[in-house]
N, C-alpha and C positions, 0 to 999 in steps of 0.2 A: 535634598530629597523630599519629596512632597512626604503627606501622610495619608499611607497603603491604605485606608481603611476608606477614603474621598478619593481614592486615585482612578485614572481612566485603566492603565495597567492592572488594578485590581478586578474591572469589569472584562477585560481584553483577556485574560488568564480563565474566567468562569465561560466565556465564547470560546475560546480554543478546548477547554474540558468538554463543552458540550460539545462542541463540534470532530474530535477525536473520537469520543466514546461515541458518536451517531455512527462514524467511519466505520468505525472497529465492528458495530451489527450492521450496518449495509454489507460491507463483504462478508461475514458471518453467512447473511444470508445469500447472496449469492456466491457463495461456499458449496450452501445448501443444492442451489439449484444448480452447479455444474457440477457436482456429486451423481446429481438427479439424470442430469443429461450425460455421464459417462466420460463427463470431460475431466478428468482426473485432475491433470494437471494446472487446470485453470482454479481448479478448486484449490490445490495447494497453492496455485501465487495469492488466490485471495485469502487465502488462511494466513499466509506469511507477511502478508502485510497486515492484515488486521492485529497479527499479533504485536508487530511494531506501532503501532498507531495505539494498544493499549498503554504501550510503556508511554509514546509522547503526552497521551491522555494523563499518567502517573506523572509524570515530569511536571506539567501546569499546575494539575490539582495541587501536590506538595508544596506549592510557593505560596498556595493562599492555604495554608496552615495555620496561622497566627489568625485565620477568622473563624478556626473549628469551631463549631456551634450557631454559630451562625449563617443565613440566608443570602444569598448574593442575586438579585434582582438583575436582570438584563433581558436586553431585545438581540434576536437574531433571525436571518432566516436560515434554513438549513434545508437541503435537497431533498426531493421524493424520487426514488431514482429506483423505480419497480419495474420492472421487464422479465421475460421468459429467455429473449434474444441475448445471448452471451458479447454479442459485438454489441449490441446496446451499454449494457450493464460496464463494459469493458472502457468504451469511449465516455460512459459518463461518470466513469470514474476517475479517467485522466483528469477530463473536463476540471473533478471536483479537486485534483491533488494540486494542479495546476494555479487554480485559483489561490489554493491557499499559499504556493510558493511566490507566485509573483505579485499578487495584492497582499492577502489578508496579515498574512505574518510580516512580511517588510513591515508593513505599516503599524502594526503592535508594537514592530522593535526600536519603530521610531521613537514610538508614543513613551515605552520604557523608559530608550537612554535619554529622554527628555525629562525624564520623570525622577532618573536618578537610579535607575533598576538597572546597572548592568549586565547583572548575569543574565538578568531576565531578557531583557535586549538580545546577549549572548546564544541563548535557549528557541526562542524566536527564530533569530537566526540561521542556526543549527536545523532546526528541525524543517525551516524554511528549506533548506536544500534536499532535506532528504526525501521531504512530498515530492520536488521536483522530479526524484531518480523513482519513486509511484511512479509519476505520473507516464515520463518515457517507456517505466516496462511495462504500464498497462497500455500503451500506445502500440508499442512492440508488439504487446501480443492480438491485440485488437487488428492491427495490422493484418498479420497472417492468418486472423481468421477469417476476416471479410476475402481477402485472397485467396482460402482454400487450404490455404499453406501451412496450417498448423502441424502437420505432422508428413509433409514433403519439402520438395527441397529440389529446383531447377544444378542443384551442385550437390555433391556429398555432402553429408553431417554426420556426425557423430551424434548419435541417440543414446540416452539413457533412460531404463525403463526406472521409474520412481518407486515402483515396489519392492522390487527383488536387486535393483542396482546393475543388471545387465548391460553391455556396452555395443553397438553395432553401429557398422560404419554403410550409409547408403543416402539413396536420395529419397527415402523413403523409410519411413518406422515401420516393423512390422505389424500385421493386423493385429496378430496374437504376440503377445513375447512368449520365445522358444525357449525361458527358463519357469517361469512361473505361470504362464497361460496367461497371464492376465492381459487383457484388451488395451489394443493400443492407444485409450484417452492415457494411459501411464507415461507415455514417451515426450521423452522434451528433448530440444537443443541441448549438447552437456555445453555449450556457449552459453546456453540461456538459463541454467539451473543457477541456484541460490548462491550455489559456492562458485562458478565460474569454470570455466576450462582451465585457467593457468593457475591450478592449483600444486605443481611443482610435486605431484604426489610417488614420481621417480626418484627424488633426491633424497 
């Protein structure tokens, strides 16, 4: 095992911290702005993922522990990914989750188990896949909006309103939901919500 403190893995962990915690206020902020524009639920998938992108953020940091006090010097670049356009913000987010599933992290976990860092390799890994399932659902939903589609449906869905947890079956969300009034940026696929459809919640 080299020594952490010379190692390329010790500079590869302060790039994934920076580049997590940049993650985690880009959709922050376009949080902000599909708040702004009434798209509810667009606001919660990016809230839900920045929240996960805190913890992989936590996950990096705590490896390089053992240099608390100390400075960690590196080059990266990192995305400027400013828009009003929700399908912008949307695709350039895959864009970014993408990158980091298929280049940036493989190639850290190389660097790692090269290096003698397994878990950290391990951690890489790991988190390597789950930018991937980012990047599809921002794809997903980027999709249906450049389509129209974010709140129809050429077939039945099953809608659930996010605020009050109302359930209706159509090929279309209500404008209004008929329990809380609130505006239909609330309604998602119960397919597409965080916990899924096959949540078994009859058994």
């Amino acid at each position: 095992m080299s020594d952490f403190r010379n190692s390329k893995t010790k500079d590869n962990l302060m790039r994934a911290f920076a580049g997590e915690s940049q993650a985690r206020n880009r959709y922050t902020m376009a949080e902000e702005k599909a708040r702004q524009q009434k798209l509810y639920v667009l606001a919660d998938l990016f809230k839900f993922t920045a929240d996960q992108e805190k913890v992989h953020a936590r996950i990096f940091y705590e490896h390089l522990k053992e240099l608390s006090g100390e400075s960690v010097f590196v080059d990266g670049g990192y995305p400027v990914d400013i828009s009003e356009d929700m399908c912008t913000l949307l695709g350039m987010a895959d864009h970014n989750e993408r990158q980091e599933s298929d280049d940036v992290y493989p190639a850290f976990a190389e660097v790692a188990r090269q290096e003698g860092y397994g878990k950290i390799a391990q951690d890489f890994t790991n988190i390597a896949k789950i930018e991937n399932v980012h990047g599809k659902r921002f794809a997903a939903f980027g999709k249906l909006m450049k389509e129209g589609k974010l709140f129809s449906s050429s077939q039945s869905e099953t809608w659930v309103c996010l605020n009050c947890g109302y359930i209706v079956e159509g090929t279309q969300a209500p404008e209004r939901c008929p329990v809380c009034g609130e505006a239909q940026g609330y309604y998602i696929r119960l397919s597409m919500a965080s916990w899924g459809s096959n949540c078994n919640c009859d058994k």
